[in-house]
TITORDREN-850386 format. One line per 3 residues: number of its first residue (from 1); their letters; for each residue x, y, z of N, C-alpha, C, O, CB. Coordinates in steps of 0.1 Angstrom, whole numbers, always signed. Glycine has a CB too. Layout:
N
NUM = A = X Y Z X Y Z X Y Z X Y Z X Y Z | ... $
***
This chain:
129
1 = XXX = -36 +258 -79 -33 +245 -83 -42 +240 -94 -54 +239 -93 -34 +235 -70 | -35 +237 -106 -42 +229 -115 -55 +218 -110 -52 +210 -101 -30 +220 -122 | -67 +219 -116 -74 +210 -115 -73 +196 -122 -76 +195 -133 -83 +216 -118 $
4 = XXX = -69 +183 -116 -69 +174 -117 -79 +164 -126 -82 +154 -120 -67 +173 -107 | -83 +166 -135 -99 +152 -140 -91 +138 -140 -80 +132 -143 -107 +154 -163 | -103 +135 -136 -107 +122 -133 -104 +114 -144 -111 +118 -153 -121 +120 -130 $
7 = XXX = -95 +103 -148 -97 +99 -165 -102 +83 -165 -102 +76 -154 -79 +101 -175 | -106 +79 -174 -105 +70 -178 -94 +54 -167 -98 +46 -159 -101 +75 -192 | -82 +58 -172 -73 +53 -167 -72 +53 -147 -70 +45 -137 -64 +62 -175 $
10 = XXX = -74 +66 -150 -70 +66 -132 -77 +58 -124 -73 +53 -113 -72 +82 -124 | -94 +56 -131 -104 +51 -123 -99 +33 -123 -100 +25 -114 -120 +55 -130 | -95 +33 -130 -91 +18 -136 -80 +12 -128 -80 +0 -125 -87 +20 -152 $
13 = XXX = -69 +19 -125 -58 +19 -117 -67 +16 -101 -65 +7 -93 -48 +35 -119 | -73 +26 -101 -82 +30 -84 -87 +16 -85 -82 +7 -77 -97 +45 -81 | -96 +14 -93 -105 -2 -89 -95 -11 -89 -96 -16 -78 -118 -8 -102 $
16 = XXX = -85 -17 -95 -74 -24 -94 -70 -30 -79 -70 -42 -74 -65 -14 -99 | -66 -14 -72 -63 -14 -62 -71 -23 -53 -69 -35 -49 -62 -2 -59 | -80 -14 -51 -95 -17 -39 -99 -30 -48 -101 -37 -38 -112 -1 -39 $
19 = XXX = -101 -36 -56 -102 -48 -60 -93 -60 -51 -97 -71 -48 -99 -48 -75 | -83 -56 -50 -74 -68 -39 -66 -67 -24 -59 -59 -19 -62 -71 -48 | -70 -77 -20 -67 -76 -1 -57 -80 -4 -53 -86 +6 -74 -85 +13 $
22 = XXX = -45 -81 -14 -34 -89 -9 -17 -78 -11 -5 -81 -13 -36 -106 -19 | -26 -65 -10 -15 -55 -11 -2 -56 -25 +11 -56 -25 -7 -56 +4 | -12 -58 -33 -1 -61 -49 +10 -45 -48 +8 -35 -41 -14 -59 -70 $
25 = XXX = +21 -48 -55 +29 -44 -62 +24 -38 -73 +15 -42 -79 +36 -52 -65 | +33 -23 -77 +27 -18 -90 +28 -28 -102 +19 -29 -110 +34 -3 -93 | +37 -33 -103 +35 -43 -115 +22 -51 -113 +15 -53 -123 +47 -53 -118 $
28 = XXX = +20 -55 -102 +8 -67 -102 -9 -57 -106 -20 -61 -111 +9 -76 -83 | -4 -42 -101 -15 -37 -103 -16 -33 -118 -27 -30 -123 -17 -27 -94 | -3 -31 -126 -6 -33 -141 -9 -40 -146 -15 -39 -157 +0 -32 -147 $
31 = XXX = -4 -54 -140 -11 -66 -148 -27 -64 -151 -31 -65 -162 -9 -81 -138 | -35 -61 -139 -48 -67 -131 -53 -55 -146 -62 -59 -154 -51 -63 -108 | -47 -39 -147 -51 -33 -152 -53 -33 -168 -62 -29 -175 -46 -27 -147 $
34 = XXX = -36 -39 -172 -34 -48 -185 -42 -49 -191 -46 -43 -200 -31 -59 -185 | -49 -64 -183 -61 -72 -183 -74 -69 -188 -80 -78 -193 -65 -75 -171 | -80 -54 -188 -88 -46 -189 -87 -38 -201 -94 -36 -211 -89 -39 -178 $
37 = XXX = -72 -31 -199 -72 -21 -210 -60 -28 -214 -51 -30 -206 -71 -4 -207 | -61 -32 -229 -43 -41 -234 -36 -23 -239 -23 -22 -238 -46 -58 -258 | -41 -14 -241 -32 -2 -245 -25 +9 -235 -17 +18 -237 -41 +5 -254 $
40 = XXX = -32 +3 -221 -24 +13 -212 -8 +8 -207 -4 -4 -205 -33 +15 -198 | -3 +18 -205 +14 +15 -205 +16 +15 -188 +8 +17 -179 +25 +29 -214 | +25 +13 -189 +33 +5 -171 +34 +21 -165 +32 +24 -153 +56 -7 -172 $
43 = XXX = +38 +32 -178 +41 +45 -174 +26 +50 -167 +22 +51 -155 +46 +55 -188 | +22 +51 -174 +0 +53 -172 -1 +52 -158 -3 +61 -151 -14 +38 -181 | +2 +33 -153 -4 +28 -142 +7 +35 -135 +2 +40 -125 -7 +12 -141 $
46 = XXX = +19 +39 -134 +24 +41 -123 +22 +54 -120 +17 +56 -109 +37 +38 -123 | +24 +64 -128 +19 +78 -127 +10 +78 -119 +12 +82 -108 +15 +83 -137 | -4 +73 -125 -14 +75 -118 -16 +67 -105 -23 +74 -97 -24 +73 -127 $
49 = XXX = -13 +57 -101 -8 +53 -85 -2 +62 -76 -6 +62 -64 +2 +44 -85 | +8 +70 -81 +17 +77 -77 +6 +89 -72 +5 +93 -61 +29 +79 -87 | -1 +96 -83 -12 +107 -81 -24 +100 -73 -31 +108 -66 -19 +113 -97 $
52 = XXX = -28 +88 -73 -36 +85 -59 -32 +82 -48 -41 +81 -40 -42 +76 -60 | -21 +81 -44 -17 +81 -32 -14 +95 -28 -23 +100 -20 -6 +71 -30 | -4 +104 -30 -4 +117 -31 -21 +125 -28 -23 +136 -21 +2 +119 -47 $
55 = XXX = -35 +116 -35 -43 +123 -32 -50 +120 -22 -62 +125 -20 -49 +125 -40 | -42 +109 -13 -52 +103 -1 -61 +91 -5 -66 +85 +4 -62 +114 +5 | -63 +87 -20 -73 +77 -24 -67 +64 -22 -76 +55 -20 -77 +78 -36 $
58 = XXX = -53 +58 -23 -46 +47 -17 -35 +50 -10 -29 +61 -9 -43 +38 -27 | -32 +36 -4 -23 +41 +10 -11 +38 -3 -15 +33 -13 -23 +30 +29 | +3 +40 -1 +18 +28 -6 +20 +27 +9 +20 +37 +16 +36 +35 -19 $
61 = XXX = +24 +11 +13 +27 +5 +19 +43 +2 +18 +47 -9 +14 +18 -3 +18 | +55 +16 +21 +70 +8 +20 +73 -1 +28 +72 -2 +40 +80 +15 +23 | +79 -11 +19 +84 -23 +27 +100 -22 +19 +104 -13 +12 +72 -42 +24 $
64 = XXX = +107 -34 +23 +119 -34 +20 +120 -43 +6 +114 -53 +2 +127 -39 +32 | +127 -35 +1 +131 -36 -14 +121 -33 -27 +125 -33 -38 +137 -49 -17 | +107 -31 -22 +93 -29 -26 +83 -20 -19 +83 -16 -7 +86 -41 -27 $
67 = XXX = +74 -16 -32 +66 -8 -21 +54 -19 -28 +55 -27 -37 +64 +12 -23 | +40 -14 -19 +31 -21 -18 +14 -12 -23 +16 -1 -30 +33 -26 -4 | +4 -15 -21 -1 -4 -24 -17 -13 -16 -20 -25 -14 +1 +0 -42 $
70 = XXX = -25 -2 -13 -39 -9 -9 -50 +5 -6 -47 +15 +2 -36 -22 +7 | -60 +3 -13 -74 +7 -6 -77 +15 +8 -81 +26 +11 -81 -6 -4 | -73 +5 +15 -76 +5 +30 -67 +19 +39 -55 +19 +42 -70 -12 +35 $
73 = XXX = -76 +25 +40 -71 +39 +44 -68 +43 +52 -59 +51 +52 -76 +46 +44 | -75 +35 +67 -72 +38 +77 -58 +34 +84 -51 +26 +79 -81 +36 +83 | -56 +40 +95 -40 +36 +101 -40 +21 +109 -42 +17 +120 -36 +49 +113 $
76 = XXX = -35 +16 +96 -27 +1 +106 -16 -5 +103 -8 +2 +97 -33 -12 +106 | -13 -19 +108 +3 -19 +109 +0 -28 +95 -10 -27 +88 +12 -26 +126 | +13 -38 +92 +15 -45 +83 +22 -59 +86 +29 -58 +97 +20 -38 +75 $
79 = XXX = +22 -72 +79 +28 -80 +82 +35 -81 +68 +29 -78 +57 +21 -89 +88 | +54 -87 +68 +56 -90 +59 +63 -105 +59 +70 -106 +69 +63 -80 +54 | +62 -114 +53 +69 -127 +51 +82 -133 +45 +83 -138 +34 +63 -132 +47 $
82 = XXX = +90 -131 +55 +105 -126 +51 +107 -140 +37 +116 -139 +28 +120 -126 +70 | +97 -153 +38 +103 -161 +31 +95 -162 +16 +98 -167 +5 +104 -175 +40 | +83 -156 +18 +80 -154 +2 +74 -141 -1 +70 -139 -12 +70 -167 -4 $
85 = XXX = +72 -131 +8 +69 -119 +5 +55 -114 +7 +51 -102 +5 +74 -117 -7 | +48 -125 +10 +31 -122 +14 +35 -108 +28 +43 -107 +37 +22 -142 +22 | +21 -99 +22 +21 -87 +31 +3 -89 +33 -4 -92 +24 +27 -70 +22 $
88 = XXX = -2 -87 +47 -12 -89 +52 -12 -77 +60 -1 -73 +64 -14 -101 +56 | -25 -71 +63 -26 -65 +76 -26 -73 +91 -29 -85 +93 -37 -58 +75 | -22 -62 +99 -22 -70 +115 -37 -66 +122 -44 -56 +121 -7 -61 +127 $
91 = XXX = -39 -75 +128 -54 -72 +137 -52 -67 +150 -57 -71 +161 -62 -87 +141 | -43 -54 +149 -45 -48 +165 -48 -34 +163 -50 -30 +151 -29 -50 +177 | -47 -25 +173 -54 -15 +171 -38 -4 +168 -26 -6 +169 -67 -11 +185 $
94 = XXX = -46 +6 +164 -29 +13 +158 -31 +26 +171 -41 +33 +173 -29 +21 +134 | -18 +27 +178 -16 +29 +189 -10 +49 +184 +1 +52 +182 -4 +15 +198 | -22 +57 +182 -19 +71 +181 -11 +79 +190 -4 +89 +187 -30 +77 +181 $
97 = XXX = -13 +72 +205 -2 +74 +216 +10 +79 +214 +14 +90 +219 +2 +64 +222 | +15 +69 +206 +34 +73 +201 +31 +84 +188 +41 +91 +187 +47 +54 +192 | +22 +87 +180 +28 +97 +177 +23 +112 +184 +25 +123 +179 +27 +97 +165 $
100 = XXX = +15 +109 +197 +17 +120 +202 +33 +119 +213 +38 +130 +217 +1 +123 +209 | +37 +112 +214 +46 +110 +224 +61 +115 +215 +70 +122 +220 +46 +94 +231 | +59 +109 +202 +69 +114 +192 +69 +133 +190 +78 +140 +189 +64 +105 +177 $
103 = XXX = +54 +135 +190 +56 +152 +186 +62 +159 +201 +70 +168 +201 +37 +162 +181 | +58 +155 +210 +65 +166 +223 +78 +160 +220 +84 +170 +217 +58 +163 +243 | +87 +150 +219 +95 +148 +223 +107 +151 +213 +119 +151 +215 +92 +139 +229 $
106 = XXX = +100 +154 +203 +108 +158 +190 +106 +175 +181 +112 +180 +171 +104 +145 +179 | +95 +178 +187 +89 +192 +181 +82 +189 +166 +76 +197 +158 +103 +204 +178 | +83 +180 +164 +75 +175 +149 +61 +173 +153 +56 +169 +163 +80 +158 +142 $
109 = XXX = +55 +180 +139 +39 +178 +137 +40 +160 +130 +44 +156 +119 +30 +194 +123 | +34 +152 +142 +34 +137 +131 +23 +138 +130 +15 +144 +138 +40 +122 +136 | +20 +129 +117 +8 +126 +109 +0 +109 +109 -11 +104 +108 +15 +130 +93 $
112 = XXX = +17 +105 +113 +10 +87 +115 +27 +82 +120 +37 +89 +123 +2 +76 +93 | +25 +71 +118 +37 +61 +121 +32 +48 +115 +20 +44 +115 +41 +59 +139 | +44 +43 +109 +40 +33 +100 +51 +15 +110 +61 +13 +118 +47 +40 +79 $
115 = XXX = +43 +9 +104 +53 -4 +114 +51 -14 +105 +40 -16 +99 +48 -9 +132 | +64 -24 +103 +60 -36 +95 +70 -46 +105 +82 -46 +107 +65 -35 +77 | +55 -57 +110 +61 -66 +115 +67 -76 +104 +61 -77 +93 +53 -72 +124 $
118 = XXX = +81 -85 +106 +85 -92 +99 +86 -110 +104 +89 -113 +116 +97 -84 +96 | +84 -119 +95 +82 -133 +101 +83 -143 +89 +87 -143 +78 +67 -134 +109 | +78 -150 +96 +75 -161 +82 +62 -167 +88 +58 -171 +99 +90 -176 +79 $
121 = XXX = +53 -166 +73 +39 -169 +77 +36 -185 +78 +43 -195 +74 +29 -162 +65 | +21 -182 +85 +17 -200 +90 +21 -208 +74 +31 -214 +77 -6 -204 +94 | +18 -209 +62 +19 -213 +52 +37 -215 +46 +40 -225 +39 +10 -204 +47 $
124 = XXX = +47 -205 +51 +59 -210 +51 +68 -216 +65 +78 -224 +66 +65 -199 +45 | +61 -210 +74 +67 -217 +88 +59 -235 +86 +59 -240 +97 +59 -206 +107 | +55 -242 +79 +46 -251 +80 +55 -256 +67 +54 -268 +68 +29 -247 +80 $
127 = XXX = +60 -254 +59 +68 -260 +51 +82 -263 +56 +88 -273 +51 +69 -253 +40 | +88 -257 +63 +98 -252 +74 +101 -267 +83 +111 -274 +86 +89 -238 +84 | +86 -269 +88 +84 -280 +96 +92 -299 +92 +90 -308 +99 +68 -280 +96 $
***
């Protein structure tokens, strides 16, 4: 396997990421990246997103009709807000159980299980009111 370097760009994409709790969008992470470098292209940042997740350095977070992207490595669930699209993490513990219960019961080696609770957050349930 080809050896990968580190560039300029990729690092820039990476800090992007881990720069924000609020699980941006690859466009939002081009913006952020934009911002920094005015000559990198939308192609640049996505590529190289695409090659950090692939390398384990960010998670993508699929949600519906978007994907998401974040830092945060370890296994947890997600929240999404069906009325303006805010994605947060959940504060419970991520339950490895089911994917051992998933491999006996299916013959699959699982790796994780992903879950997105869906709602409308305190901030749109409160306009709602």
């Amino acid at each position: 396997m080809k050896q990968q370097r580190n560039t300029k760009q990729r690092q820039l994409v990476l800090d992007a990421v881990r720069a924000r709790c609020d699980h941006p969008s690859a466009d939002q992470i081009y913006l952020d990246v934009r911002s920094i470098d005015d000559r990198i292209s939308r192609g640049t940042v996505y590529r190289n997103l695409n090659f950090l997740v692939r390398q384990g350095e960010v998670l993508q977070v699929k949600l519906p009709n978007t994907d998401r992207f974040e830092g945060q490595l370890d296994k947890h669930y997600h929240l999404l807000c069906t009325e303006c699209g805010a994605v947060c993490d959940v504060p419970l513990p991520y339950h490895s159980d089911l994917d051992k219960q998933a491999a006996e019961k299916t013959g699959y080696t699982i790796e994780r299980h992903r879950a997105v609770f869906e709602g409308l957050c305190p901030d749109c349930r409160q306009k709602k009111i």
